[in-house]
C-alpha positions in Angstrom: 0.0 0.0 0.0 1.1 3.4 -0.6 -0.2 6.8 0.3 -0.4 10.2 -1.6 1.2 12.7 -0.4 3.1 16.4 -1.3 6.5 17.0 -1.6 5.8 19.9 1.1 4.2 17.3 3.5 6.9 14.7 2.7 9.5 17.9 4.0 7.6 18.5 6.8 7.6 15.1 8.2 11.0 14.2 7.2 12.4 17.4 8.7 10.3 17.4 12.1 12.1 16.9 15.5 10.1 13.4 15.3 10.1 10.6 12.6 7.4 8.9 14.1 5.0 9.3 11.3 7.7 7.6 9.2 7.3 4.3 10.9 4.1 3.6 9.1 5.2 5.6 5.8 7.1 3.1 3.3 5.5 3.9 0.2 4.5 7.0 -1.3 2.6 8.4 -4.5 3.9 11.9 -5.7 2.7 13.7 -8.7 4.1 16.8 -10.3 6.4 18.1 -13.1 10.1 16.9 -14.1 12.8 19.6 -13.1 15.3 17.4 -14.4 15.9 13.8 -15.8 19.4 12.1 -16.1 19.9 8.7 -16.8 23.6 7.2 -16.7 22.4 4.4 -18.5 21.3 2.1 -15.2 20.6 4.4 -12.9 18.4 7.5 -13.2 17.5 10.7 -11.4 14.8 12.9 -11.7 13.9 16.1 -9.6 10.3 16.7 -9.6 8.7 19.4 -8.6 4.4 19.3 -7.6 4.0 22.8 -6.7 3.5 22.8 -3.0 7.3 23.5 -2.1 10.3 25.2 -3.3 12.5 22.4 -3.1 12.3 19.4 -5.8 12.2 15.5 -4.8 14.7 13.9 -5.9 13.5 10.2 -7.7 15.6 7.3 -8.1 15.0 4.6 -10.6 17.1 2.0 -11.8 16.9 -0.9 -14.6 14.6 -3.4 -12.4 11.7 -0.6 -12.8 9.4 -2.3 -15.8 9.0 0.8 -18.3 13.0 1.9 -17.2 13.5 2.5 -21.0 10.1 4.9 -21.3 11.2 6.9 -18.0 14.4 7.5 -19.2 13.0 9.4 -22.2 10.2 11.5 -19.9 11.4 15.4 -20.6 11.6 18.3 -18.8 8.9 19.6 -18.3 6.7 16.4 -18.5 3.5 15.6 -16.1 4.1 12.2 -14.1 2.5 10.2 -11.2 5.1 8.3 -9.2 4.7 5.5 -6.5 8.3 4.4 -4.7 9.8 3.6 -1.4 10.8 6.2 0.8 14.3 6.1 1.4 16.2 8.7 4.1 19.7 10.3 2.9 20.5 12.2 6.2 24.1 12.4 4.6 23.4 13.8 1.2 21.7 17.1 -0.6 18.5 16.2 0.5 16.7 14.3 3.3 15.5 12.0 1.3 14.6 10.4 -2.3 11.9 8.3 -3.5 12.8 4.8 -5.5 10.4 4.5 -8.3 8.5 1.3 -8.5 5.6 2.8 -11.0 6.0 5.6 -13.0 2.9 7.3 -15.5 3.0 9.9 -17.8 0.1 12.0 -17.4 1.4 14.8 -19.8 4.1 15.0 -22.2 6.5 17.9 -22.9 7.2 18.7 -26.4 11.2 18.9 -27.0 11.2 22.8 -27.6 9.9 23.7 -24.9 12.0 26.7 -23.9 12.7 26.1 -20.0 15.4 23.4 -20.4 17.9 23.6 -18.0 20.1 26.0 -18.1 19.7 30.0 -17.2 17.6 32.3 -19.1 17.7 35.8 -18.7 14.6 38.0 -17.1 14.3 39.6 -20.5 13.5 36.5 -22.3 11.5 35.3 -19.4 9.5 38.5 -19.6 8.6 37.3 -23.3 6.6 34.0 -22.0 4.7 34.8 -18.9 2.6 31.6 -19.1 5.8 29.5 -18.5 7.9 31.4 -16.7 6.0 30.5 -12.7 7.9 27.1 -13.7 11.5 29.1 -13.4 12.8 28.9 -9.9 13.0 33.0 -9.2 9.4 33.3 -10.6 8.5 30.3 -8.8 9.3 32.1 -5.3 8.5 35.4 -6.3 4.9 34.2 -7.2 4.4 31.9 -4.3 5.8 35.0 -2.0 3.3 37.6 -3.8 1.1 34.6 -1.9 2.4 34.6 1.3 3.0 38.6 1.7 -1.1 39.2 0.2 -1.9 36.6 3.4 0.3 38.7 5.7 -1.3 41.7 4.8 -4.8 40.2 5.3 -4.0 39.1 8.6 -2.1 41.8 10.0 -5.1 44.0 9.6 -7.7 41.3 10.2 -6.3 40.6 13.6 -6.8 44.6 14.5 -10.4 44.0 13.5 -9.9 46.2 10.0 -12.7 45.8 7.7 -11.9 44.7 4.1 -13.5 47.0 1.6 -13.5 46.6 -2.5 -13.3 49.3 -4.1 -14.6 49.7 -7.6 -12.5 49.4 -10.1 -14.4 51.7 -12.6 -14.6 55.2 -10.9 -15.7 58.9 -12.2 -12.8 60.2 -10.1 -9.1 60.9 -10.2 -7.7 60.4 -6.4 -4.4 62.4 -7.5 -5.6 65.0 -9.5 -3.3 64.0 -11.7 -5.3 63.1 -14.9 -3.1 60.1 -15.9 -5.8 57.6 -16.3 -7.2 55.0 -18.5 -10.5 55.9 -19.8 -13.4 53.1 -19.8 -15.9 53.4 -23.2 -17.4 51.5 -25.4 -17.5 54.7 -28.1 -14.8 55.8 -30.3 -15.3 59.2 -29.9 -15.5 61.1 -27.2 -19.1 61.4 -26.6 -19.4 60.0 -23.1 -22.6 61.5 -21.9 -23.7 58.8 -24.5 -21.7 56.4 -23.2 -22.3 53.3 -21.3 -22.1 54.9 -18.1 -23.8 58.4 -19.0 -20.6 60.0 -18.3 -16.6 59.9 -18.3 -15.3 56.8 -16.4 -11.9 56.1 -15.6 -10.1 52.7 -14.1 -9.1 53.4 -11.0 -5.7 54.8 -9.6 -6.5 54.8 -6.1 -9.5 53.1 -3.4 -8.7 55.9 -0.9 -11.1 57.9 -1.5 -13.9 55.4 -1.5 -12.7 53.7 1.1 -12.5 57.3 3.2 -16.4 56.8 3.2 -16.6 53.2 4.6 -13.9 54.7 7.8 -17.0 57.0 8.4 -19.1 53.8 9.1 -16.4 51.6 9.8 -13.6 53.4 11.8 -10.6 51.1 10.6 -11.2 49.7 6.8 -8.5 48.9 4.1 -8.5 48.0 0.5 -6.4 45.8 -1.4 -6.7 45.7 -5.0 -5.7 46.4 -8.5 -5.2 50.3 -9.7 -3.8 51.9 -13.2 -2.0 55.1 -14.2 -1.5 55.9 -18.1 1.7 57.1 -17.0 4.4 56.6 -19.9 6.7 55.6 -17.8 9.2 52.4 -19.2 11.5 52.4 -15.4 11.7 49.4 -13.9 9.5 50.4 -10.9 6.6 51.8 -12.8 4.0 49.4 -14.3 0.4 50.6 -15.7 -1.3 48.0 -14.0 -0.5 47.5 -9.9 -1.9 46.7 -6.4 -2.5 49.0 -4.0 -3.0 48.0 0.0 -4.7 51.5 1.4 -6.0 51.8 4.9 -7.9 54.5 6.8 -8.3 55.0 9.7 -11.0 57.0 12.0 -10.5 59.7 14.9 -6.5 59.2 14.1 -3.7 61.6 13.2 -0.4 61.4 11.5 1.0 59.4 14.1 -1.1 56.9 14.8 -0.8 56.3 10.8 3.1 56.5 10.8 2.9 53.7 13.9 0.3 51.8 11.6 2.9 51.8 8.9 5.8 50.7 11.3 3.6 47.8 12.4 2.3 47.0 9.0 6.2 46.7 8.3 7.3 44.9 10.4 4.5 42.0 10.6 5.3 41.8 6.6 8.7 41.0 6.7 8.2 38.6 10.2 5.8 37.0 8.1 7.5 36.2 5.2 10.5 34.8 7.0 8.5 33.0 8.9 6.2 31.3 6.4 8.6 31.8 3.4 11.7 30.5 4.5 13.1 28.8 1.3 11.8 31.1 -1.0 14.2 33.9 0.8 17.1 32.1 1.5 16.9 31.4 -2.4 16.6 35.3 -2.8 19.3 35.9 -0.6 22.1 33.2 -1.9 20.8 34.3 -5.5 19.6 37.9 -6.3 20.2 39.9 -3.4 23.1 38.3 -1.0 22.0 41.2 1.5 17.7 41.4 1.4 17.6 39.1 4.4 20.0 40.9 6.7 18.7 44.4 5.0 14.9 43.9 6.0 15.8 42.1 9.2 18.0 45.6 10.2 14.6 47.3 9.2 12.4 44.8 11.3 15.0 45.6 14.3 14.6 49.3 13.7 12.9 52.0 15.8 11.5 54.1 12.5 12.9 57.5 13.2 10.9 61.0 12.1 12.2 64.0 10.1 10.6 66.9 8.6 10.6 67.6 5.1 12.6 71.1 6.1 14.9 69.7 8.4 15.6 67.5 5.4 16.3 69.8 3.2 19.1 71.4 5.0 21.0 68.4 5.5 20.8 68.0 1.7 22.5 70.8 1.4 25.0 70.2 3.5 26.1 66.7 2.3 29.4 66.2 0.6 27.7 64.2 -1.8 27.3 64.7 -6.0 23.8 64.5 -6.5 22.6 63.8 -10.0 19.8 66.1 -9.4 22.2 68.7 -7.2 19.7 71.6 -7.0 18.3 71.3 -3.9 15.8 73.8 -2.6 13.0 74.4 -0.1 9.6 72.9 -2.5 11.2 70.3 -4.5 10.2 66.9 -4.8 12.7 64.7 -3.5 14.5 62.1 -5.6 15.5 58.5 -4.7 19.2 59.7 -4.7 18.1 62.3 -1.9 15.7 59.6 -0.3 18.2 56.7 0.3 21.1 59.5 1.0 19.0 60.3 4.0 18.5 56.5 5.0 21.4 55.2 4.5 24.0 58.0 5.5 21.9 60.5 7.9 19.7 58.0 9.5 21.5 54.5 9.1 17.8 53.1 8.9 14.1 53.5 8.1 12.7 57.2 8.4 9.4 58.9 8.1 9.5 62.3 6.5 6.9 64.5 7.6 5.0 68.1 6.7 5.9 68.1 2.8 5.3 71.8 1.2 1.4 71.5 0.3 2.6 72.1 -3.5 3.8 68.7 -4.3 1.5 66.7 -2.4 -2.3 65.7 -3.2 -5.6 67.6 -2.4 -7.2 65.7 0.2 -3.6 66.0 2.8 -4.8 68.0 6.1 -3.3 71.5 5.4 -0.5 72.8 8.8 -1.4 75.6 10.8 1.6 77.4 8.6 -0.5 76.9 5.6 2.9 76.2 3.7 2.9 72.4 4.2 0.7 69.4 4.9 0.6 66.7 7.1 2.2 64.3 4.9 4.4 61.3 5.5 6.6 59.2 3.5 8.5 56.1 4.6 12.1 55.8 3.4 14.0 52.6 3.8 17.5 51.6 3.0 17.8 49.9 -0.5 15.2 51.3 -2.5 14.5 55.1 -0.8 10.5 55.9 -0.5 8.3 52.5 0.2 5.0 54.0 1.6 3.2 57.1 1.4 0.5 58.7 3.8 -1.3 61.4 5.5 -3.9 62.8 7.9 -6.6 63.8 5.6 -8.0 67.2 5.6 -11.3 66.6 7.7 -12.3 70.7 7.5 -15.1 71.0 4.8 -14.2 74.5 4.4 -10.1 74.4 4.1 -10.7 71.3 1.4 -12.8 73.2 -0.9 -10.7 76.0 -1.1 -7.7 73.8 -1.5 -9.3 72.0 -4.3 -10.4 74.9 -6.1 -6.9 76.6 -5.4 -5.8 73.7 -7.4 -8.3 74.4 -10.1 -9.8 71.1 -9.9 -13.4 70.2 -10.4 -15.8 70.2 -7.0 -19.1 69.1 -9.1 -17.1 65.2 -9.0 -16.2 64.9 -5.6 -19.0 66.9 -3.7 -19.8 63.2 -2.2 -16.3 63.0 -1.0 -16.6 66.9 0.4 -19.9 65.8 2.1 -18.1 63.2 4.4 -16.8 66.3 6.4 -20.5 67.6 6.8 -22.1 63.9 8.1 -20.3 63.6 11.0 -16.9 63.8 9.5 -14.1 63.5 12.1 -10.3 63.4 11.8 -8.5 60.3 10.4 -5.4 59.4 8.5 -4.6 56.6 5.9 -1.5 55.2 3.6 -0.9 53.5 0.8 1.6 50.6 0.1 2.3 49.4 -3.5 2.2 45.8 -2.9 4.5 44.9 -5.9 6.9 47.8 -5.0 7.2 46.0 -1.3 8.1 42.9 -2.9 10.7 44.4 -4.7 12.1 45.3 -1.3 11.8 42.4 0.1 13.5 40.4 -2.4 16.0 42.5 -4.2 14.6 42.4 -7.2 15.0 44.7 -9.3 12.4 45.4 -11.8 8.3 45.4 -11.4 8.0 43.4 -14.6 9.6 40.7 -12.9 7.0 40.6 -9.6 4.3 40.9 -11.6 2.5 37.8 -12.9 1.4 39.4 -16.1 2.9 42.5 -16.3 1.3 46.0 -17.9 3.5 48.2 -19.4 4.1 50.4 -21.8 3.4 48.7 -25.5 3.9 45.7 -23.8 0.3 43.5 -23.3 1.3 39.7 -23.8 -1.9 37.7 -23.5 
């Protein structure tokens, strides 16, 4: 008798303190797909993979097995079902390999298919998304996009958060910033005849919709998809991304810059903890540094900084900045944001009260009516990871700022009217979910955290 089981469970067992549930396991049935398959002419190995673990089993089978000549021919790539004898190898590579007894091929590979072993560059990986999860970097990235989207889920499920989704479809721009994709069914530009009556936009931003449900709700979050039409080919902007944006009821900036540092810090516990392969394989093979980097961060007390105070240390530092004109109102570059990280602070900082200028319309306006009460957190390695603020909750100070902006009230007199049904101060953030994975991992471009990637000219499948 045999029983099925996952190469994940099979790790599990095998690695626990205890081998007692291997007194009654002799025989196992694995399926999955072959990593490998090398046969030296008597003996054979194959590393399969079944998806459930980062690490391959290593199968054994040798001349006595009844199809030896048929399984010494499976591909890469190939579909099997396996049945063997378990077989402990305290001494080698891995704890242990299966013999084969039975082997079935449930799906053949055809000879060009393009993940054979040997490396393959992100570039040409980027060209076949639908193969690439099979790859081991994509394989971990995609399995830790998993684990971090659970972390975030629970981290603000255990603090009773409510989960909100937020359309998708929206008459609204959250930044002002008129970079969006427009939804029609017309091709002109008729869209009071349109499918929705009027101008419709995907989304680039919950918060706002989400501000409404905080009103009802007190703590709320989103976590979704969001698009900008921003023509942008770096390798940290993508048209398509998640956002994770939570608000948060009778709070001010610092109870959302203490959100953040918590949020943080449960993300990268988490993904050690429940993602342990995954980032040792990040850290022996694209980033020798991410583990000890976000582990520093973890360790951290998150230090504060105003945008001024920031400002004048810029200009003090004996440092060549590419962008070298620094002034009182600018809009601070990665170069400045990681200079301040990494040389002033030695670790993560939030900087605070931004000029009013360069920030959005809906960031509660400072008694000196020159800045806002605005935060962003900077972390060593990559410079700004998460952006937030206390919202303006005064009815009166938010239309004026809006229209000082010359933006259009008619849209967003729903979002005004919050402030006048029992509107009450509160702050909020938002996280670009792919960006933080990035940061976790060391890699280095969005395309590559992405499962399907939207850039640019560039829409495969």
């Amino acid at each position: 008798m045999f029983e099925f089981m996952t190469i994940r469970e099979l790790y599990e067992i095998v690695l626990s303190a205890s081998h007692v549930e291997l007194d009654s396991l002799e025989y196992v049935q694995l399926q999955g797909w072959i990593r490998t398959n090398r046969c030296s002419g008597k003996l054979g190995f194959i590393e399969l993979n079944d998806g459930t673990y980062f690490r391959n089993a290593q199968l054994v089978y040798m001349q006595e097995l009844k199809n030896f000549a048929e399984v010494e021919k499976y591909p890469t790539g190939a579909a099997i079902t396996v049945t063997g004898k378990l077989k402990l190898t305290p001494d080698g590579k891995q704890p242990f390999e299966i013999v084969i007894t039975e082997a079935v091929l449930e799906g053949d590979c055809d000879r060009d298919y393009p993940l054979q072993k040997k490396r393959h560059s992100f570039e040409y990986m980027r060209e076949i998304p639908h193969l690439r999860p099979r790859a081991n970097s994509f394989y971990a990235i995609f399995r830790l996009r998993s684990v971090l989207s659970m972390a975030i889920h629970e981290f603000f499920q255990n603090q009773g958060f409510v989960y909100v989704h937020t359309p998708v479809i929206t008459g609204n721009d959250a930044e002002g910033a008129g970079e969006t994709f427009t939804v029609t069914t017309r091709e002109d530009q008729k869209y009071e005849e349109d499918f929705f009556g009027k101008h419709a936009s995907l989304t680039v931003s919950g918060q706002l919709h989400v501000e409404s449900f905080a009103m009802a709700f007190r703590d709320v979050y989103t976590f979704g998809p969001t698009f900008r039409a921003e023509n942008s080919n770096t390798t940290r902007h993508a048209s398509e991304f998640w956002m994770i944006e939570p608000e948060i009821a009778f709070a001010d900036l610092e109870d959302d810059m203490d959100l953040i540092e918590d949020m943080v810090k449960y993300c990268i516990d988490y993904v050690l903890e429940n993602a342990p392969e995954e980032m040792k394989f990040f850290n022996s093979m694209i980033d020798k540094e991410c583990i000890e980097r976000i582990t520093k961060v973890r360790n951290s007390e998150f230090k504060r900084m105003t945008y001024t105070e920031a400002i004048e240390l810029l200009k003090k530092a004996d440092v060549k900045f590419e962008n070298n004109k620094i002034e009182w109102g600018m809009d601070l570059q990665s170069e400045h944001e990681r200079y301040l990280c990494e040389k002033v602070v030695n670790g993560p900082v939030f900087l605070i009260d931004y000029p009013k200028d360069i920030k959005a319309f809906y960031m509660r306006v400072n008694e000196d009516n020159k800045t806002v009460a605005a935060c962003d957190l900077l972390v060593p390695g990559v410079g700004e990871l998460v952006g937030g603020s206390q919202r303006e909750e005064r009815y009166d100070v938010l239309e004026a700022r809006m229209k000082e902006m010359g933006m259009e009230t008619d849209s967003l007199q729903w979002y005004m009217d919050l402030r006048r049904y029992g509107g009450c101060k509160h702050a909020g953030f938002g996280l670009g979910f792919d960006r933080m994975l990035m940061y976790l991992t060391g890699m280095q471009n969005i395309r590559d955290v992405e499962p399907f990637p939207r850039t640019p000219r560039n829409l495969i499948f």
